[in-house]
C-alpha positions in Angstrom: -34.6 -16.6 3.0 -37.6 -15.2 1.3 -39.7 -18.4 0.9 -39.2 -18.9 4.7 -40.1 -15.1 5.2 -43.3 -16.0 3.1 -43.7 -19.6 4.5 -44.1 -17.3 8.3 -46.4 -14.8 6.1 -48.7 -17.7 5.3 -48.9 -19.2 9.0 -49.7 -15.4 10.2 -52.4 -15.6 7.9 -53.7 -18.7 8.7 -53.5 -17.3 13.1 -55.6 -14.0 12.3 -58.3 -15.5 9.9 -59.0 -18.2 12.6 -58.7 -15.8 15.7 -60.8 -13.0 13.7 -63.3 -16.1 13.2 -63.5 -17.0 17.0 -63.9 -12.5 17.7 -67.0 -13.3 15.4 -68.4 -15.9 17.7 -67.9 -14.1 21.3 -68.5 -11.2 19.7 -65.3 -8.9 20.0 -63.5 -6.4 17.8 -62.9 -8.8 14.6 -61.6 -6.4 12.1 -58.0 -5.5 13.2 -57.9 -9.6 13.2 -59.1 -9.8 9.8 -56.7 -6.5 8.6 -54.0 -8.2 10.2 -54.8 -11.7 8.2 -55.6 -9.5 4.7 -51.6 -8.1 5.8 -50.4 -11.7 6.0 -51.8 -12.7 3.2 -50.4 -9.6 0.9 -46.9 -10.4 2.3 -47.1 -13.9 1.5 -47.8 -13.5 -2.2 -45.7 -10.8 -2.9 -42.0 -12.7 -0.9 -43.5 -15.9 -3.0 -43.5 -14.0 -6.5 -40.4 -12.3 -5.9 -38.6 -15.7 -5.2 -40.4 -17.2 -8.5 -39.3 -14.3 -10.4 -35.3 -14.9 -9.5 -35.7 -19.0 -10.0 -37.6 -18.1 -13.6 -36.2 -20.9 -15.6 -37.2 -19.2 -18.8 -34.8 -16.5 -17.6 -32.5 -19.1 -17.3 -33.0 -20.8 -20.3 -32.7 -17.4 -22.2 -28.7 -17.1 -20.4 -27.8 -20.3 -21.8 -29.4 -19.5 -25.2 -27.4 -16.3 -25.5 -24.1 -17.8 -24.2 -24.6 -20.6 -27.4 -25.6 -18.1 -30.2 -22.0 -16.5 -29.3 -20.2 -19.6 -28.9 -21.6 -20.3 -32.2 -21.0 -17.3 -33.7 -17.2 -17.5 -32.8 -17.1 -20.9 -34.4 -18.7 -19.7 -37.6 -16.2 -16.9 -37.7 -13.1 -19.4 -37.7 -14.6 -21.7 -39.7 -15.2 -18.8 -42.5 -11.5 -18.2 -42.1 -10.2 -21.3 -42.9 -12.5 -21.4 -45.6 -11.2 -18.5 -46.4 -7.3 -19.7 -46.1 -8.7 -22.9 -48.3 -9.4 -20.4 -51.2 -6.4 -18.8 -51.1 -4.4 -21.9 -51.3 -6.2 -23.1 -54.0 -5.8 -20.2 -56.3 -2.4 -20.3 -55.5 -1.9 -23.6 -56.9 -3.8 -22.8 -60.0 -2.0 -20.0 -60.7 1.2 -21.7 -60.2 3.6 -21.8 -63.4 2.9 -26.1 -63.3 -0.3 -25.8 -63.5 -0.4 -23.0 -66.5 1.9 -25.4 -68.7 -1.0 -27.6 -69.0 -3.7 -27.0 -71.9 -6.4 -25.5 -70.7 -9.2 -28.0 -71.5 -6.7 -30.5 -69.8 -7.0 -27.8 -66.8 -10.9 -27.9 -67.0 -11.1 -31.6 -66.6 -8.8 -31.7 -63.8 -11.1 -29.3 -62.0 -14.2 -31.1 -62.6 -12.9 -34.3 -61.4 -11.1 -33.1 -58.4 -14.5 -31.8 -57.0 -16.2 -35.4 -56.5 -13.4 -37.2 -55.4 -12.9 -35.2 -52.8 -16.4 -35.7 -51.6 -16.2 -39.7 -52.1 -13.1 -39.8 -49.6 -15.0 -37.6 -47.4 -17.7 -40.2 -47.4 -15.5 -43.2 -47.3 -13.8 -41.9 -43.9 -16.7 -41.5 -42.5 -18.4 -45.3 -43.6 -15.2 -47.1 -43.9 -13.2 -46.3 -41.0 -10.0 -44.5 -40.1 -7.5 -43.9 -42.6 -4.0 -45.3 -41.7 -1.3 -46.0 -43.3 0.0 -50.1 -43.2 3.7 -49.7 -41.0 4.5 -53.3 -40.7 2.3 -57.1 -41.6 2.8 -59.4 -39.1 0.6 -62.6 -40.6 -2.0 -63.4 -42.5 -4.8 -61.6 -39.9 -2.2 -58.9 -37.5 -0.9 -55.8 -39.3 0.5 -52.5 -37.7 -0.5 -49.4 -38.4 0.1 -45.6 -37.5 -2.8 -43.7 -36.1 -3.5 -40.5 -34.1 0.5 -40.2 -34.1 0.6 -44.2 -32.8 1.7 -47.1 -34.0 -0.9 -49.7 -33.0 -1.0 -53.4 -33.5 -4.9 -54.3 -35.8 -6.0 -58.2 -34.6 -8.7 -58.2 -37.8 -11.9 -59.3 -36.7 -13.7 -62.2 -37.2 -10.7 -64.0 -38.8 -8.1 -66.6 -37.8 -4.9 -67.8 -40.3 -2.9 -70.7 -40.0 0.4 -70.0 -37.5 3.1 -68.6 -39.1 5.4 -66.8 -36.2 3.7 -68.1 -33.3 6.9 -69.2 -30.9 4.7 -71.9 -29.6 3.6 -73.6 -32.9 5.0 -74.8 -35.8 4.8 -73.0 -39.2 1.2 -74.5 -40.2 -0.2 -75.2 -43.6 -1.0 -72.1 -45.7 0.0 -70.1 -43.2 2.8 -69.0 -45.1 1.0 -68.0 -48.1 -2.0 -66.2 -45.9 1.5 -64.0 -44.5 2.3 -63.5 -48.5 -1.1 -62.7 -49.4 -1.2 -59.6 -46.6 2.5 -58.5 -47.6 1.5 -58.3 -51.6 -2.0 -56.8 -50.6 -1.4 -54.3 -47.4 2.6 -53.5 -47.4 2.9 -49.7 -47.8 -1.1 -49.3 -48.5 -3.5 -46.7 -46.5 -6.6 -48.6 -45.1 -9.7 -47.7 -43.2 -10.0 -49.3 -39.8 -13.1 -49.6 -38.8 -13.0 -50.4 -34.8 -15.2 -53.4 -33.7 -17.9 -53.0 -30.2 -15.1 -54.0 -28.4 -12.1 -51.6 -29.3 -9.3 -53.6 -27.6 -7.9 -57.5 -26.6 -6.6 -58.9 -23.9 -3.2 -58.1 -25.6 -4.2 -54.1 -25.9 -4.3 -55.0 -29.9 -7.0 -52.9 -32.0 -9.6 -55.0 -33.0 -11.3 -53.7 -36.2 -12.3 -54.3 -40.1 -9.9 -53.6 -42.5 -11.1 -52.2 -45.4 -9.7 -52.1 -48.6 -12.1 -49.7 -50.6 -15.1 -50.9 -50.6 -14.1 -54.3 -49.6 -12.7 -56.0 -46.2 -9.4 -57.3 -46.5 -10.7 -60.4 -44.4 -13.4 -61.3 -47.2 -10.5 -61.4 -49.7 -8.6 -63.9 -47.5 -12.2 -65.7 -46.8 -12.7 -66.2 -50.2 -9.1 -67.4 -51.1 -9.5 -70.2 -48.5 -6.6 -68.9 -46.6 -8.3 -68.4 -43.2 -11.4 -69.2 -41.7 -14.2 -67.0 -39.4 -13.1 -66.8 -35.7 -12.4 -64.9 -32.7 -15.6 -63.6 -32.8 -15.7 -61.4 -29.9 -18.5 -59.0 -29.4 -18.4 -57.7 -32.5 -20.6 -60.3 -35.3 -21.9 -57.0 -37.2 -20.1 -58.8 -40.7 -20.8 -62.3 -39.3 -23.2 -63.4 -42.0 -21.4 -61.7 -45.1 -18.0 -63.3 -44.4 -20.3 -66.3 -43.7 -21.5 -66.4 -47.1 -17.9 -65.4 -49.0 -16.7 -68.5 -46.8 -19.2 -71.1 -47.7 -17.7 -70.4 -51.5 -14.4 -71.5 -50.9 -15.8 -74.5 -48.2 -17.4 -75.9 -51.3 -14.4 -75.4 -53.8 -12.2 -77.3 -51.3 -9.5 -74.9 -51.6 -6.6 -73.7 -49.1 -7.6 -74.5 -45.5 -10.5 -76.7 -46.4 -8.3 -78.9 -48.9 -7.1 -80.8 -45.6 -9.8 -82.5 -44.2 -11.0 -81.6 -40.7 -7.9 -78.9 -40.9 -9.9 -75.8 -40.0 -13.8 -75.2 -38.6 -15.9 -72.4 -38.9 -16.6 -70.6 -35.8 -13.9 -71.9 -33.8 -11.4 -70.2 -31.5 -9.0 -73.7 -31.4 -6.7 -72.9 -34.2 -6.0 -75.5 -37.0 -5.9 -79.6 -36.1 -3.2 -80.7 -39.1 -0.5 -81.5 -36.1 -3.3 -82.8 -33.9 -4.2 -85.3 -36.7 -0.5 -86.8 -37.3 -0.6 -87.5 -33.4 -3.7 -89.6 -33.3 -2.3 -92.5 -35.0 0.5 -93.6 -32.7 -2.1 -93.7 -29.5 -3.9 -96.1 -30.8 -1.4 -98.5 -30.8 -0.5 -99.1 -27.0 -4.5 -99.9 -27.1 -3.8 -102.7 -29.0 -1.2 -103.9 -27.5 -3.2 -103.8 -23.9 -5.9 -105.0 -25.6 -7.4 -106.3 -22.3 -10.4 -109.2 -23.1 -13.0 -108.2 -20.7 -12.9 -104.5 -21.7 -14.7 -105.3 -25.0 -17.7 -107.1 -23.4 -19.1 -104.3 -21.3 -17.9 -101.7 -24.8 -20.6 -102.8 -27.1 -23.2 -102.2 -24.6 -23.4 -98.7 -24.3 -23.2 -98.2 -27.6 -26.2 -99.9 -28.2 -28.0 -98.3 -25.5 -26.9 -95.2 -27.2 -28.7 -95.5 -30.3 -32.2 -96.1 -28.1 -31.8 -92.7 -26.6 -32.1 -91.3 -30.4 -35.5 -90.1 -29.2 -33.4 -87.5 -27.8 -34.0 -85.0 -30.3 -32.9 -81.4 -29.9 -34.3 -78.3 -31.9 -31.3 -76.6 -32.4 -27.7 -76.1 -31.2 -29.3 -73.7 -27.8 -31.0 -76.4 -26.8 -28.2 -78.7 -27.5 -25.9 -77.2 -25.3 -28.1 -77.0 -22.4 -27.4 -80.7 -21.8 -24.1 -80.4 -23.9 -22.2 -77.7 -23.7 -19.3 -78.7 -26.1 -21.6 -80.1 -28.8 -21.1 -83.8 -29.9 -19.6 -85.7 -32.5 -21.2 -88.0 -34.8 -21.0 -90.9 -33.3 -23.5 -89.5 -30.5 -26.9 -90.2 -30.2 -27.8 -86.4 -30.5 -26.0 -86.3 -32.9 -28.2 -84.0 -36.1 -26.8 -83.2 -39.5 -28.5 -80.1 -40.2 -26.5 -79.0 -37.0 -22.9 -80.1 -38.3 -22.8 -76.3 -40.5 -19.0 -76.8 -41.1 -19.7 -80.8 -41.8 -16.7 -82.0 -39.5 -18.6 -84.3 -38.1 -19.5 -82.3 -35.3 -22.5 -80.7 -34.1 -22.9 -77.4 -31.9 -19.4 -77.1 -31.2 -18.2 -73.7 -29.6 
């Protein structure tokens, strides 16, 4: 209301100054014109500075300041209490008759040591995840745990071990001592959960790190050879470490990588140990076909193939622009230094 009271101010100001201008010319009474514009003019400012004054967002700013500093204050005050209730119950304890038994440079040492480890759990929450307790192991890479009051089912990140329960699979090679190895190592233990970019599956399953200390229970199965990096996610933040813990047992040839082309790295197509048993008996109905002209027009290709090994890519990217799903080695495109898990197949997803 008061900026269009001054915005009408402004326009009668604007009326007398050109009206007392136009007296000047024909030569009338100009001055009640000009009076009435100086009027105008002194109403104008002052509705505009009243206005200014209530919108002041210094004044405003001031409000929200003093509404903190008490809001602030409030919280310092029940903070200082439970400080204070802290205190209390720790002189209580050391003036308990258990704790007086003890000799008193025993006492002195307990004190001294009790101080930092407090602070280094403090500091491992905070790094390492949530604390929760292990309620149940399911396999080698799914455990339960109880958090915020909840029991929630972990899927461990970046880490797949052979099939142990799954109703659709049969029990697969070291799968059974990947389910051991989390029994002996999480049953009845409290471990951080560190939650991934991506909190939850498909499933509604956490998926996170599990830490163990300092160290993630997936690089102790890694480095075992009882499971191998996948179900990558969005989450690669560990990618490289558990990469390098990996390549350890890949060169030892120990657990999953003792069965040629068993497991890849990378992969989200589980373990090929059954697939491998059934590639012998399809063969045979090929021989037994064995149709003569089929043969003729075979060898051609594949030496056509060979003079497309100009087709050079620079890396897997590129590969997978013309081929999605990598290829094998028996492909033209075919490069080495792009086979990382050596199974004889480059750039696979």
């Amino acid at each position: 209301m008061l900026m269009f009271l001054g915005f009408l101010g402004l326009l009668l100001f604007i009326f007398f100054i050109l009206k007392g201008i136009v007296s000047v010319f024909r030569k009338k009474n100009f001055k009640r014109d000009f009076l009435f514009a100086l009027g105008s003019f002194i109403l104008f400012v002052t509705l505009v500075s009243i206005d200014a004054s209530n919108d002041d967002p210094k004044q405003l700013t001031k409000n929200d300041e003093q509404v903190a500093n008490k809001e602030v204050k409030n919280d310092s005050k029940e903070e200082k209490k439970a400080d204070k209730e802290k205190e209390q119950q720790a002189t209580k304890e050391e003036n308990s008759p258990e704790t007086t038994t003890n000799d008193s440079k025993e006492g002195s040492l307990n004190k001294s040591t009790n101080a930092p480890k407090e602070k280094v759990v403090k500091l491992d929450e905070k790094a390492r995840g949530v604390q929760a307790p292990v309620t149940k192991v399911v396999d080698g890479d799914t455990i339960h745990v109880s958090m915020n009051g909840k029991d929630e089912t972990v899927r461990m990140l970046l880490l797949d071990t052979p099939e142990t329960v799954d109703p659709n699979e049969p029990v697969q090679p070291f799968g059974p001592e990947a389910s051991s190895f989390a029994k002996q190592t999480l049953s009845g233990k409290t471990v951080g959960i560190q939650v991934g970019a991506e909190a939850r599956d498909k499933y509604g399953r956490l998926l996170a790190y599990v830490w163990i200390g300092d160290k993630t229970y997936q690089e102790m199965v890694l480095e075992k050879g009882l499971g191998r990096t996948a179900y990558l996610y969005n989450d690669t933040s560990m990618l490289d470490q558990f990469h390098k813990v990996q390549d350890v047992a890949i060169n030892k040839k120990i657990g999953v990588w003792s069965i040629p082309g068993y497991a890849h790295v990378d992969h989200n197509h589980g373990y090929h140990y059954q697939e491998e048993k059934n590639v012998n008996p399809t063969p045979a109905p090929v021989q037994k076909t064995t149709p003569k002209p089929a043969p003729a027009p075979e060898p051609e290709p594949v030496q056509e193939e060979p003079a497309q090994t100009a087709e050079i890519f620079q890396n897997c990217t590129d590969l997978r622009t013309k081929y999605p799903n990598g290829v094998p080695s028996t492909h033209p495109a075919y490069q080495a230094k792009m086979d990382r898990d050596k199974d004889n197949f480059a750039c696979e997803k």
